[in-house]
C-alpha positions as CSV (number, residue, x, y, z in Angstrom):
1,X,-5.8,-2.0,-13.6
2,X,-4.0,-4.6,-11.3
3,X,-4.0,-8.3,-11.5
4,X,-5.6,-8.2,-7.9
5,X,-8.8,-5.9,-9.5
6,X,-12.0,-7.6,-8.2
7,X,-12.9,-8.3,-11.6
8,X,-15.2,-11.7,-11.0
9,X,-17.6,-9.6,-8.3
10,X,-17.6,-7.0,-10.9
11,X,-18.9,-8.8,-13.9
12,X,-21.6,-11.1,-11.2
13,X,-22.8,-7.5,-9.9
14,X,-23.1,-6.4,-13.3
15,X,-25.1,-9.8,-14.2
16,X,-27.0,-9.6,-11.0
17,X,-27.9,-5.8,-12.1
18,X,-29.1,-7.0,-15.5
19,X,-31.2,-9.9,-14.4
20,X,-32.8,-7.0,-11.9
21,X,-33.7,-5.2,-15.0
22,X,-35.2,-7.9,-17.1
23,X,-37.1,-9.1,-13.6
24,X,-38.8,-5.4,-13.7
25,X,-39.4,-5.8,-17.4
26,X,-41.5,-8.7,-16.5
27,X,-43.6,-6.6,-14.1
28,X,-43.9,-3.9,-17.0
29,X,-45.3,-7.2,-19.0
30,X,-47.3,-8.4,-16.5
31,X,-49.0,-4.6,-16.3
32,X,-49.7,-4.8,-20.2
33,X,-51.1,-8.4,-19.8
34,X,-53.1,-8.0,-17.1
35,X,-54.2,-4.1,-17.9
36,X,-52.7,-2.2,-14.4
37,X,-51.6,0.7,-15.2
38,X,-49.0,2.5,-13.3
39,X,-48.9,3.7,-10.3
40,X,-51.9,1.0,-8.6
41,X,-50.0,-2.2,-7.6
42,X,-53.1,-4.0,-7.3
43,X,-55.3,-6.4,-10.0
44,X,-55.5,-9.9,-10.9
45,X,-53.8,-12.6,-8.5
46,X,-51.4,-13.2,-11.2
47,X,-50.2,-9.7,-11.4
48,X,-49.9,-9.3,-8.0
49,X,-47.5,-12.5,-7.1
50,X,-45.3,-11.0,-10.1
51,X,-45.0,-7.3,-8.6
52,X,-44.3,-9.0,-4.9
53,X,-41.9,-11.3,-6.7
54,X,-40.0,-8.2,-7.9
55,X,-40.0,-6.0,-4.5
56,X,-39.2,-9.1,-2.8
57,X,-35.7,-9.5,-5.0
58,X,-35.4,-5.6,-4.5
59,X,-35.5,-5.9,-1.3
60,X,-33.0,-8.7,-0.8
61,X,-30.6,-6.8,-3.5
62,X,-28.8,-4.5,-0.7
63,X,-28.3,-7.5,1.3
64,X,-26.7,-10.0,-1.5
65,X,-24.5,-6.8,-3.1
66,X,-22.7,-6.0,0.7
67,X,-22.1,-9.5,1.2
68,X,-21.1,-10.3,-2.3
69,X,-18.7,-7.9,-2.0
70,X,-17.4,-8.3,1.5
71,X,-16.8,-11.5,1.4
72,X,-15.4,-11.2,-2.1
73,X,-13.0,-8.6,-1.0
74,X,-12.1,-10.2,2.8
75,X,-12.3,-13.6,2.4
76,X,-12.1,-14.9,-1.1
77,X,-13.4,-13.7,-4.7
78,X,-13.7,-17.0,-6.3
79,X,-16.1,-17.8,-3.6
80,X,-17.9,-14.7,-3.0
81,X,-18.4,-15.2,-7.0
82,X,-19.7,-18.9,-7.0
83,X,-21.9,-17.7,-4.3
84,X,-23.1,-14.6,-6.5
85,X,-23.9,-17.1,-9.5
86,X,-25.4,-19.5,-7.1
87,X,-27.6,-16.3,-5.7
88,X,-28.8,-15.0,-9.1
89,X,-29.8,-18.5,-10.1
90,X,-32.0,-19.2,-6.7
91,X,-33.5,-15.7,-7.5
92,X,-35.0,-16.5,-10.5
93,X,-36.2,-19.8,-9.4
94,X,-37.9,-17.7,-6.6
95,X,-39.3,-15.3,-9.3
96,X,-40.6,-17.9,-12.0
97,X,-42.5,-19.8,-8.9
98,X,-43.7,-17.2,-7.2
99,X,-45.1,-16.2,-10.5
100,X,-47.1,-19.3,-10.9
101,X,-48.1,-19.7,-7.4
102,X,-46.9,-17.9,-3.6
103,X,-45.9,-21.6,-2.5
104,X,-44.0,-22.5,-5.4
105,X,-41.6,-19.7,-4.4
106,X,-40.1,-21.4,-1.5
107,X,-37.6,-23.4,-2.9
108,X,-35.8,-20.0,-4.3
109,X,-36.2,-18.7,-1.2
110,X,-34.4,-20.8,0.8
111,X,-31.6,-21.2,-1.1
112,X,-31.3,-17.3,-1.2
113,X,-31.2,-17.6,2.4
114,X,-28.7,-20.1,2.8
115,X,-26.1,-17.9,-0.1
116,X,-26.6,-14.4,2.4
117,X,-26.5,-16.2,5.4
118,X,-22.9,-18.2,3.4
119,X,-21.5,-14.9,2.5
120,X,-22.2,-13.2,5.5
121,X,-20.6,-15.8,7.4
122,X,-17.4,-15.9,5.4
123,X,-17.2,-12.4,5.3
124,X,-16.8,-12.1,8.9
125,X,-14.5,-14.4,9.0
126,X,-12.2,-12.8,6.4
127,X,-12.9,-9.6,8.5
128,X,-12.5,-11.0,11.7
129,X,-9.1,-12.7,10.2
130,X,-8.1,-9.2,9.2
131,X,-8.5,-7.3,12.1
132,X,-6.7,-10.0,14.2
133,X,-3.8,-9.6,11.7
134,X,-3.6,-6.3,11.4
135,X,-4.1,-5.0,15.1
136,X,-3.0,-7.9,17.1
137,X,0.0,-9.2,14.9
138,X,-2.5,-12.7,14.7
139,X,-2.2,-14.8,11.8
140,X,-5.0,-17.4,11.0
């Protein structure tokens, strides 16, 4: 293993892929609680907002793991990292407020939006950097 292993967007993808699993464990409460059994998706209000608060995060995961690492691998690691951290926390805040209510959600939300739409941008920039470098002798 190298000093220049991608060690930081390791460990935050391994944190992000445990707080996926304990956010599915809450559904798997909220089933018990709330007596919906598997495979219906439907049942009290309450239940619902916390098996839409779980798709919804599933749904974003592809998005925040190819930027995470993309940026983390073209443009900086420390970064892509904070970023991760910064993603992981806005999730949850998403989660817990969808939970209580659709609207309290929002504030998660848009702070999820803002870290993809961050490590997107940096990652094309550390791509577009690198192609510049590499095929046009460019150096930024």
């Amino acid at each position: 293993m190298g000093s220049d292993s991608p060690f930081l967007l390791a460990a935050v993808s391994l944190l992000s892929a445990l707080q996926m699993g304990y956010l599915a464990r809450r559904v798997g409460w909220s089933r018990m609680a709330h007596k919906v059994l598997p495979p219906s998706v439907t049942g009290p209000p309450e239940f619902e907002r916390t098996f839409r608060a779980h798709q919804n995060c599933v749904e974003f995961y592809p998005l925040f793991l190819v930027t995470l690492w993309t940026c983390g691998l073209f443009f900086s690691e420390v970064t892509a990292a904070a970023g991760g951290l910064v993603y992981m926390i806005a999730r949850q805040i998403y989660f817990n407020g969808y939970v209580r209510s659709s609207k309290k959600r929002l504030r998660g939300f848009y702070v999820t939006l803002a870290v993809i739409a961050t490590l997107s941008l940096l990652a094309f920039i550390g791509i577009l950097r690198g192609i510049l470098h590499k095929y046009f002798d460019i150096h930024l």
